[in-house]
Structures are given as C-alpha cells and as structure tokens.
VEXKE-323582 format. One line per 4 residues: number of its first residue (from 0); their letters; for each residue x, y, z of C-alpha. Coordinates in nm, 4 decimals, padded with zeros to 6 digits. Layout:
# residues N
NUM> a> X/Y/Z; ...
END
This chain:
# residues 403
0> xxxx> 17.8231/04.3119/02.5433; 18.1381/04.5226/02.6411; 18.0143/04.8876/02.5373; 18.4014/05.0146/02.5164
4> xxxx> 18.5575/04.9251/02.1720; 18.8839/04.6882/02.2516; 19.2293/04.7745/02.0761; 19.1534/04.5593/01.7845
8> xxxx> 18.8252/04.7223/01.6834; 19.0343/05.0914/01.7335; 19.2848/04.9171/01.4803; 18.9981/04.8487/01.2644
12> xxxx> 18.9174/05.2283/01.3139; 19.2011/05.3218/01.2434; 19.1875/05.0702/00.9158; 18.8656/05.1730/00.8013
16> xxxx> 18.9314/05.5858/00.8357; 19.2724/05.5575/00.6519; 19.0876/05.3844/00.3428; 18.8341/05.6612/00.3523
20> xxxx> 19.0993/05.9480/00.3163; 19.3272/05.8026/00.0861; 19.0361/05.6191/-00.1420; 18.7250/05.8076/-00.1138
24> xxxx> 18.6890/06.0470/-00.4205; 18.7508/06.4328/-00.3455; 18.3975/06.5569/-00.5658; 18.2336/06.3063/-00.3877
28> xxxx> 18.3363/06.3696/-00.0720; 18.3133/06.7580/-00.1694; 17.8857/06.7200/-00.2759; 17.8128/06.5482/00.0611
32> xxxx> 18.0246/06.8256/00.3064; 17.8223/07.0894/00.1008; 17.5106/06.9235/00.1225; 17.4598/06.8823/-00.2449
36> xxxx> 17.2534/06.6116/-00.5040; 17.4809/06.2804/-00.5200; 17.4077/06.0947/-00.8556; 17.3762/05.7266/-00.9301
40> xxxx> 17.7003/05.7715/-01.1226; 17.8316/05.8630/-00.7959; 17.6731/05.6169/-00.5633; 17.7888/05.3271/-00.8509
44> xxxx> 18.1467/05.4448/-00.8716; 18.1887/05.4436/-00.4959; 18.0650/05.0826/-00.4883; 18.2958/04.9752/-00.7552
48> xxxx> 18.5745/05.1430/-00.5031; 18.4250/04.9720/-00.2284; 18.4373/04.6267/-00.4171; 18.7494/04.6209/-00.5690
52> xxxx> 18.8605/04.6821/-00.1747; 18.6852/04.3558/-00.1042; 18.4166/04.5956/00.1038; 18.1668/04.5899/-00.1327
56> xxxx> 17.8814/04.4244/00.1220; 18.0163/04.4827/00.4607; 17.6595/04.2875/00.6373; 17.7291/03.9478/00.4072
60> xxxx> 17.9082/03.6505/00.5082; 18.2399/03.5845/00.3572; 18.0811/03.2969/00.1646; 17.9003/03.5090/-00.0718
64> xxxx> 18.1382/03.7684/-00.0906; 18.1021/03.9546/00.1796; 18.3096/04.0765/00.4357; 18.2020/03.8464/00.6913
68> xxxx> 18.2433/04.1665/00.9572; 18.0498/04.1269/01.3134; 17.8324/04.3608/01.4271; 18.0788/04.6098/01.5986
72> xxxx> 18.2869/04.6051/01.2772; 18.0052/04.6699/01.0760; 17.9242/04.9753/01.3267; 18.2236/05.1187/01.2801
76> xxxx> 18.2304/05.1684/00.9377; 17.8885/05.3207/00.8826; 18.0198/05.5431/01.1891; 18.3448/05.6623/00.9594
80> xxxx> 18.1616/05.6308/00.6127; 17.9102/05.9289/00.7657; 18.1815/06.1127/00.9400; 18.3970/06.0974/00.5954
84> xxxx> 18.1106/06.2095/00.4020; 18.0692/05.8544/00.2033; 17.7815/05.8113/00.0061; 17.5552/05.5119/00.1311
88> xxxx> 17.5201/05.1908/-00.0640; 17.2203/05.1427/-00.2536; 17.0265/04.9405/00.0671; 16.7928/04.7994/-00.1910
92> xxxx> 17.0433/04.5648/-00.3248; 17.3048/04.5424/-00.0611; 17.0984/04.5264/00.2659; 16.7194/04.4333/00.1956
96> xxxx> 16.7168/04.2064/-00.1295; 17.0620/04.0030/-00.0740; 16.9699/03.8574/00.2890; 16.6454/03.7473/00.1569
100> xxxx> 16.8600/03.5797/-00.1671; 17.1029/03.4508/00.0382; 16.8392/03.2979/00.2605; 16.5435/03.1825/00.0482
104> xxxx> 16.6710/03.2493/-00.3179; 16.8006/02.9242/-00.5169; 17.1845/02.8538/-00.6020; 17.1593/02.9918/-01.0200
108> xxxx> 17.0130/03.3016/-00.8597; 17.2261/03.3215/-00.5902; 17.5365/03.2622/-00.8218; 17.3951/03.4935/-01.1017
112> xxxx> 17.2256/03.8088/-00.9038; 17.5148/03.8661/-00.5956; 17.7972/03.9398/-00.7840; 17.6600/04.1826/-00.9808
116> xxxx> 17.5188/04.3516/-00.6684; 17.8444/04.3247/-00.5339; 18.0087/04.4996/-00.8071; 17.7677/04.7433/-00.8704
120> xxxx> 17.6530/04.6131/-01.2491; 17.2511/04.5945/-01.1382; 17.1128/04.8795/-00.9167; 16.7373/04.7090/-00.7497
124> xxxx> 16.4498/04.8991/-00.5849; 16.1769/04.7902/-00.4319; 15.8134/04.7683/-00.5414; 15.5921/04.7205/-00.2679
128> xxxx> 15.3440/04.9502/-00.1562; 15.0300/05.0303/-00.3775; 14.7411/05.2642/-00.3726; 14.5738/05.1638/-00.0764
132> xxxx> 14.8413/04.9102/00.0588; 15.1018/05.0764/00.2302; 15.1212/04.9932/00.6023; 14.8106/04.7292/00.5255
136> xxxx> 15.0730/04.5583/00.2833; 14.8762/04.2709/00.2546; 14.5671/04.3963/00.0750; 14.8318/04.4578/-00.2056
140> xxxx> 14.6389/04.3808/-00.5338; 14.9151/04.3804/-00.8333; 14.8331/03.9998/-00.9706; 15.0916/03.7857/-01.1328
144> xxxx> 14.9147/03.5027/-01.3532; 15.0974/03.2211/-01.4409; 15.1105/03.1400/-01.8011; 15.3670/02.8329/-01.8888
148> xxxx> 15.6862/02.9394/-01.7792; 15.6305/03.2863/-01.7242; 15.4311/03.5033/-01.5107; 15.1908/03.7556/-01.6790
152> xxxx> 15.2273/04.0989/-01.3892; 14.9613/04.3617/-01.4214; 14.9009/04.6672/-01.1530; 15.1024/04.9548/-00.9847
156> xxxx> 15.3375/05.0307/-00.6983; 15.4084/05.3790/-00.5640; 15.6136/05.5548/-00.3785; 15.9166/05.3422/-00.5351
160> xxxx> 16.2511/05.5054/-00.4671; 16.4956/05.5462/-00.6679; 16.3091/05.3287/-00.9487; 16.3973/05.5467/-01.2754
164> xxxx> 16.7903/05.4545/-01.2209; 16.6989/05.0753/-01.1162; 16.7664/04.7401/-01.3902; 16.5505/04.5300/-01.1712
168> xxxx> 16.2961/04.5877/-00.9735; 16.1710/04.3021/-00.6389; 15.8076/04.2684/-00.6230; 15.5516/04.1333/-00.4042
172> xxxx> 15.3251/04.0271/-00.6243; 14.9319/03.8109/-00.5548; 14.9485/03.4781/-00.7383; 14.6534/03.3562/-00.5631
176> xxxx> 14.3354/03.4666/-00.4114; 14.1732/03.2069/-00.2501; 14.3197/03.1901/00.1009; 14.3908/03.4817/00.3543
180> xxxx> 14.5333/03.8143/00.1695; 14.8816/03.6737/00.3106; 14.8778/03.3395/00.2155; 14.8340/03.4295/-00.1846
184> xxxx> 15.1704/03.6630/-00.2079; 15.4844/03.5714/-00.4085; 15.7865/03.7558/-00.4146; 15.9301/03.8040/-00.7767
188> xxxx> 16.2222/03.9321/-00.9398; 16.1480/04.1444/-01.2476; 16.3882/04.2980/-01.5309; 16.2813/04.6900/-01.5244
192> xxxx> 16.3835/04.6785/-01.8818; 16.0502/04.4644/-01.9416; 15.8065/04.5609/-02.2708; 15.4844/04.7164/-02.0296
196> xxxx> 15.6901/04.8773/-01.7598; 15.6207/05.2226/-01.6755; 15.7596/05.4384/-01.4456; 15.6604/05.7849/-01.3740
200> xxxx> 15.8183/06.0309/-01.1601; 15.6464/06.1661/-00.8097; 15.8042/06.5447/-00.7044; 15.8092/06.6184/-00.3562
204> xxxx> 15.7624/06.8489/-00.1313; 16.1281/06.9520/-00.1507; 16.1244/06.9479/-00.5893; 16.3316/06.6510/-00.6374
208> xxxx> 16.2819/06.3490/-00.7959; 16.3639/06.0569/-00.5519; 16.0157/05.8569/-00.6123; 15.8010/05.6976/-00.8679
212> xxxx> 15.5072/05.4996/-00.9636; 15.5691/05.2038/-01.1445; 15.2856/05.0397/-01.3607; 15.3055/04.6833/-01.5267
216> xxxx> 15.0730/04.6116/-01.8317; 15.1411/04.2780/-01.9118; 15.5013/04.2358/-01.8057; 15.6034/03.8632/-01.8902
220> xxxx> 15.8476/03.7778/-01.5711; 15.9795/03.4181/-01.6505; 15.8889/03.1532/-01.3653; 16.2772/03.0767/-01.3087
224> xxxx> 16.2420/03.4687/-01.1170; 16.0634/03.3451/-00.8189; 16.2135/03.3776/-00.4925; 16.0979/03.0716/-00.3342
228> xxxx> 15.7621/02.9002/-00.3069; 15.4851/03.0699/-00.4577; 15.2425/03.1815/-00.2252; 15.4908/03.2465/00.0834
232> xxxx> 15.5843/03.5477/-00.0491; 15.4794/03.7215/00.3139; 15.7454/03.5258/00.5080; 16.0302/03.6482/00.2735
236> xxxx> 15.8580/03.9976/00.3004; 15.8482/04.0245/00.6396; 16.2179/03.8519/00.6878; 16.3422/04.1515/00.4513
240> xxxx> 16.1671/04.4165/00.6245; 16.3463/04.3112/00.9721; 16.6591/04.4132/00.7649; 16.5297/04.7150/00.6549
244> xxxx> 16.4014/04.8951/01.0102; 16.7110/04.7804/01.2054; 16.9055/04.9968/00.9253; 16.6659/05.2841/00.9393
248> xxxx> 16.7925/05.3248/01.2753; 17.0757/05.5620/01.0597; 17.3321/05.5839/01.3868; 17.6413/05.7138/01.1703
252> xxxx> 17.4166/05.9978/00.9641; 17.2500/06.0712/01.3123; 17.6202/06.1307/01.4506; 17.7267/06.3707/01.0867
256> xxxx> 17.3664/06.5587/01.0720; 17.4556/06.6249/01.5508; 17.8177/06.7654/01.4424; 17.6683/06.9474/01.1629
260> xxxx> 17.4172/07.0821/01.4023; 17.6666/07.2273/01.6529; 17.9028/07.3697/01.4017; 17.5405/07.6041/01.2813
264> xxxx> 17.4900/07.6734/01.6336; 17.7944/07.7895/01.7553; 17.8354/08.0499/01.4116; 17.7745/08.3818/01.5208
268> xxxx> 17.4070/08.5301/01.4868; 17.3002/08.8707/01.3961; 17.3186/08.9730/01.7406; 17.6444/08.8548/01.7622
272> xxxx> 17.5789/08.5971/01.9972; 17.6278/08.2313/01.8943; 17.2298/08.0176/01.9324; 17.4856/07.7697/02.1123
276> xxxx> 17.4902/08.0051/02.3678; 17.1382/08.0211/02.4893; 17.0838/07.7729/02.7047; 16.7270/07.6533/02.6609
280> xxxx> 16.8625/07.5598/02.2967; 17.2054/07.3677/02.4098; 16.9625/07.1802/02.6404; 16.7522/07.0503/02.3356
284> xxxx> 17.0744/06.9897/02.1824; 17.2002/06.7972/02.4773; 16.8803/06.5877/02.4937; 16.8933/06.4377/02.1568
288> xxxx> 17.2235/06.3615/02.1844; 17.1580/06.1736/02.5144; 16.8437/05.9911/02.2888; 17.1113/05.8730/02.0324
292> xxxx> 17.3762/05.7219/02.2589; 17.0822/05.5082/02.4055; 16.9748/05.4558/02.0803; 17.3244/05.3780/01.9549
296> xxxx> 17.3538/05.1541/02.2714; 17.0882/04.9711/02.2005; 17.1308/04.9157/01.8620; 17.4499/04.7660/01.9318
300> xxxx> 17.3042/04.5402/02.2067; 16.9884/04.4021/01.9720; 17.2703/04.3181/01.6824; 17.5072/04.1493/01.8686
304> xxxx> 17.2360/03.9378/02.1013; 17.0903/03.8405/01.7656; 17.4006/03.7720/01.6289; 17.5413/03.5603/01.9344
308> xxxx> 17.1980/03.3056/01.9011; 17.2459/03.2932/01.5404; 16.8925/03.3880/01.4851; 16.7179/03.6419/01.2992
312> xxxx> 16.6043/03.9701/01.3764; 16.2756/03.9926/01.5519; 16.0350/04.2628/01.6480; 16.2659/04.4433/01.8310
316> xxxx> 16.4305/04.6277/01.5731; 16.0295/04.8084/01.5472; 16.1816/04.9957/01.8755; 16.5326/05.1126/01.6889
320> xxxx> 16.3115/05.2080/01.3801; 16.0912/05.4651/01.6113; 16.3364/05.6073/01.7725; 16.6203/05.6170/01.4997
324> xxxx> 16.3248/05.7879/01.2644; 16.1929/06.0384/01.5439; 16.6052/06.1664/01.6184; 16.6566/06.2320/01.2820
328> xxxx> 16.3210/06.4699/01.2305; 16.4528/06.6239/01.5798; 16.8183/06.6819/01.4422; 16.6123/06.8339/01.1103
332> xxxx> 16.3980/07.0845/01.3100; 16.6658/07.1817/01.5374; 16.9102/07.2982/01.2239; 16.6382/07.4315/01.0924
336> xxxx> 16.5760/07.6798/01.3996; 16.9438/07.7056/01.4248; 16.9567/07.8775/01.0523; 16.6633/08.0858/01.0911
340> xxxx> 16.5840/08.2957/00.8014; 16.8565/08.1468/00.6032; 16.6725/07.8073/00.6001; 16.3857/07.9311/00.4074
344> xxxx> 16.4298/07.9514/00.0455; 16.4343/07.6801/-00.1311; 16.6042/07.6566/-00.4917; 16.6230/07.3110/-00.6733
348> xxxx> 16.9347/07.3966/-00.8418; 17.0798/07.5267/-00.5689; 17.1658/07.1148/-00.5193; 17.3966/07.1291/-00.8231
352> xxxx> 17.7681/07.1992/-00.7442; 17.8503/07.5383/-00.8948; 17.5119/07.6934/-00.8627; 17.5876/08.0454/-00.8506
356> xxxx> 17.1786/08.2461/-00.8318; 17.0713/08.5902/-00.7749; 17.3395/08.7378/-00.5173; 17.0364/08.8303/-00.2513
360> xxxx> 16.9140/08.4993/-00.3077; 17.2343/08.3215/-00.3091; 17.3678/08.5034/00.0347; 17.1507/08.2690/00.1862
364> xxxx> 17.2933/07.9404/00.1190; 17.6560/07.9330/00.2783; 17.8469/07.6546/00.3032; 17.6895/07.4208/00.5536
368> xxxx> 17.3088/07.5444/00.3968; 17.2006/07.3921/00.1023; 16.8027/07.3993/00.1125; 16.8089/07.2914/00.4822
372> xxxx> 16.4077/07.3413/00.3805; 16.4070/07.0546/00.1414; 16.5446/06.8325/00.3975; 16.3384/06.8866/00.6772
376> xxxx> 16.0502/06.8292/00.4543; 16.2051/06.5246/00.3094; 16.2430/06.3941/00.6684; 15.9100/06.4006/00.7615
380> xxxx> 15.8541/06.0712/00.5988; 16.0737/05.8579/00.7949; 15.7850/05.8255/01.0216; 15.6181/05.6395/00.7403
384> xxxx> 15.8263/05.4566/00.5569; 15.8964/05.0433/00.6148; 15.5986/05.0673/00.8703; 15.4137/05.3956/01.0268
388> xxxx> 15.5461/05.4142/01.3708; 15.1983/05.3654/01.4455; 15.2491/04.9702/01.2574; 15.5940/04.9728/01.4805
392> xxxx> 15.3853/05.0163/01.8022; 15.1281/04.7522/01.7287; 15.4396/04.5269/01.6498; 15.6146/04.5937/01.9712
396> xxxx> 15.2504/04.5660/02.1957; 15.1437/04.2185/02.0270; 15.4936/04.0653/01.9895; 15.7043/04.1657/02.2566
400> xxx> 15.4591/04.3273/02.5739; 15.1695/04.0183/02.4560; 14.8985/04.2585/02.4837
END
C-alpha cells in the first residue's frame, strides 16, 4: 500500500476535521482536553450527532448503514476524533457485536438490533469472562438450558465493562457438555432488563466504577436470541475477538496521549529547566514515537491486505494488540515521570468538571493533570484484556511462525 495519503484522502481530512469543529459539543470536547469523567449521556449524545451525520458506524458497509469507508478513511477519522478530543463509540455495539450480527446473526435480528445501535437507542457490553475463565475462555461454565422456546441462563461473568449503563448484554453461554469445552458454547443475546439479572459494581485501583460482575439466576432468554447455531458459539467468539484486538491497537489515542506527553515535558520544572530538555528523557520519548509509526504502519498494512482479499482478520492482529497495548502503558509511565510529584494524589472527584478541593491539594492538578495516577493504574490492564499478551504470543507462535 502507498504509505503517503493522496489528495482525496487530505480532502477527506480536511472533511472529517471541519465536522469535528463545527459539530462536536464544546463540554464535551472541554471534559476530554481536561482529562475529566465522560458520561454515558455524553458518549450517547455524541452518537446521536454522529448518526444523524450518516457517521454513526464508520467500520460497516453501506448496506447496513454504515459508512461503507475503506480502511485509510476509517484511519483518518479515529486519527481526528482523538486529536479533536471526541469521545469513542461504545466498541461493544459498534465494533465487536455488529460484525458478528452482520455476519452470522439472522435478517429479524439484523433488521431489529442495527439500527438501534446505529442510533444510539441500545448501549451492549459484553459478558464473557468468568471466575476462572478469562484467557482459558473455554472452560467458561455459565449454562443456558433450553426450556421450549426459551433458554433458562444461570452463572456469572466478571470484569464486564461498562455493564450498569448497558440494555443488553452478548453472552457466551454452555448449552452443551458433552463434546470438547468448545464445541458446547452458544452465543446469546440477553435483555439486561431480565427478572434474575444482577449486576454489581467492581472499584479499581484508580476508584472508579468502569466494571462489574454480572450474575443470572434464572434469566429466561427467548430461543429467537441466538446468534446462530447452537453449539458454535466459539467460531462467532473468536471471529468477534479478531475485531476487538485489531482496535485495541488505539493508533489515534496513542497519537493525543504522545502530544499530551510533550506539551508536560517541555513545561518548565522547578529547576527551571524543561524534562524535554534532558536528553536521556527526549530519547525515551523519541523511541516510542518511532514504536508507534511502525505500529501505525503496520496497522495500516494488515487492514488494507485484509481488506484487498476480502477475507477476515487473522492472527495477525495478536501482533498490533501487543504492541498497541505495551505503547500505551509506555506513553502512561513516561507522563507520569514527566509530572513528578504532581502525579501522585489521587482524588475521585477531582474527575468531575468544577471540582474545586483543598487549595494545597488542588495546586496539584493543573490543567493537563487530572489523576494522571488513576490512569496509569487503569492502563496496566491492557496487557490483559481480549487475550494476555502471553495468549497473543501463543497465537502468533502456533498460527503464524507453525511452531
């Protein structure tokens, strides 16, 4: 692929960053510059914007609504939505569930489910890991029995994101036990407003609220919300999860939190000399930025080959998950040696627009420093999620080198 964007994709640029100024709400825009909590409210309203644009799913195909972008379009406005401060779409809905739908899922659920993703009317999660089946997904135990024409679900997922704002939840759920763990998994569609649902809240490390465990006591899922066959529930899985680790590669939010990094570094110290300045720094600086134009490169090069066959993503995207997960902890631990002293308190509210604390407290969190704490801690798990980068190795060894 030509690595130098042509004068039509600049137009599109050009397009995309116009839109963004003129459309893209000013306390938005305002809470992601300062580093602050963005709401569902938030996220929803900028999807409504987004839709009534006719860029409500940039990654679908015209035919279901979509923009029916290629790859380098698609690129370029994740690069501008970062660098305008944008929220991010809910992925859940947009860019894990939908290509699996669109794929696998029948025409009433395909006609009933997308446009109210589209608009922003359901918000989805995702309930797959368990107790003891995270990166060993298939020894996932939450049984769905079949009863007439519903499904009776019993068990519990964990560390479900964003599942107290969600109306429906996507499950992988065993329906049968007989044949290897794989072989017995269905992947089910379930209403989160369900009699038996539970979901209780999991506080990080940084205080906030962004994960749950969900329990299900007897949840009655009619049959009608299977995706597909029962019992090839892995295929589907595995299909969405492709999706999910080529977008954890997070190119665009790589590209704000590197500018953002430079702007802390190149502030004035206490010894009046800018950490910029000191060259063992700048060179750690310089080498992740060198890691994420190969990264970006590369990215670029897997879509569009993939694209160009008309096939589906394959193991490689294991490689863009790695490294895209490893720059961002880098970019993390760098701002946080850039701040220093002011990146160690840590105040929940302090995430709230208008927070106005104790003045010694308070001196601490300029600007461009919310609790730069809370987000390196935060970022330690994107080494774990969708697949340990241990699970992305053994991918890449078995799949791609054939050892």
């Amino acid at each position: 692929m030509d690595l130098k964007y042509n004068p039509e994709e600049e137009k599109f640029r050009t397009e995309v960053r116009a839109f963004f100024d003129a459309e893209l709400p000013t306390d938005i825009r305002t809470k992601l510059q300062l580093g602050r909590r963005i709401s569902k409210e938030d996220m929803v309203r900028w999807q409504k914007i987004l839709f009534r644009k006719g860029w409500g799913a940039v990654n679908w195909p015209k035919r279901f609504g979509g923009t029916g972008w290629d790859i380098v379009q698609q690129h370029i406005f994740e690069e501008e939505r970062a660098d305008a401060c944008a929220p991010p779409q809910n992925p859940f809905s947009l860019k894990m569930l939908a290509p699996v739908m669109q794929t696998f899922g029948n025409a009433a659920q395909q006609e009933y489910f997308l446009p109210r993703i589209l608009s922003g009317d359901d918000w989805w999660c995702q309930g797959y890991s368990e107790p003891g089946s995270g990166s060993d997904l298939a020894s996932l135990r939450t049984s769905a029995v079949r009863q007439g024409d519903h499904y009776i679900v019993n068990g519990q997922k964990t560390w479900n994101t964003m599942g107290q704002y969600a109306d429906w939840i996507f499950c992988l759920v065993r329906t049968s036990s007989e044949a290897r763990p794989q072989q017995g998994i269905s992947f089910l569609l379930i209403d989160m407003k369900s009699p038996g649902i539970t979901v209780r809240p999991i506080i990080m490390l940084d205080g906030e609220h962004e994960i749950n465990d969900i329990f299900f006591d007897n949840v009655k899922v009619p049959v009608q919300n299977l995706i597909g066959e029962e019992n090839k529930g892995w295929t589907y899985a595995k299909f969405l999860l492709t999706h999910e680790r080529s977008g954890n590669a997070g190119i665009g939010a790589c590209k704000r939190a590197l500018k953002k990094l430079k702007e802390i570094a190149s502030e004035q110290t206490s010894n009046g000399r800018p950490l910029i300045e000191d060259s063992r720094f700048r060179d750690r600086i310089a080498q992740v930025e060198m890691e994420l134009m190969a990264l970006e490169i590369t990215n670029l090069r897997v879509l569009s080959a993939t694209a160009k066959a008309q096939g589906t993503l394959g193991p490689e995207v294991s490689v863009l998950k790695i490294k895209g997960s490893e720059i961002i902890q880098q970019l993390a631990e760098l701002k946080m040696h850039a701040l220093g002293h002011d990146a160690l308190p840590y105040v929940r509210e302090a995430l709230e627009m208008g927070w106005a604390g104790n003045p010694l407290l308070s001196s601490h969190y300029r600007s461009y420093a919310p609790p730069i704490s809370g987000q390196y801690f935060n970022q330690r798990k994107t080494t774990i999620y969708a697949g340990s980068t241990e699970i992305q190795k053994n991918i890449i060894s078995q799949m791609i080198l054939g050892l």
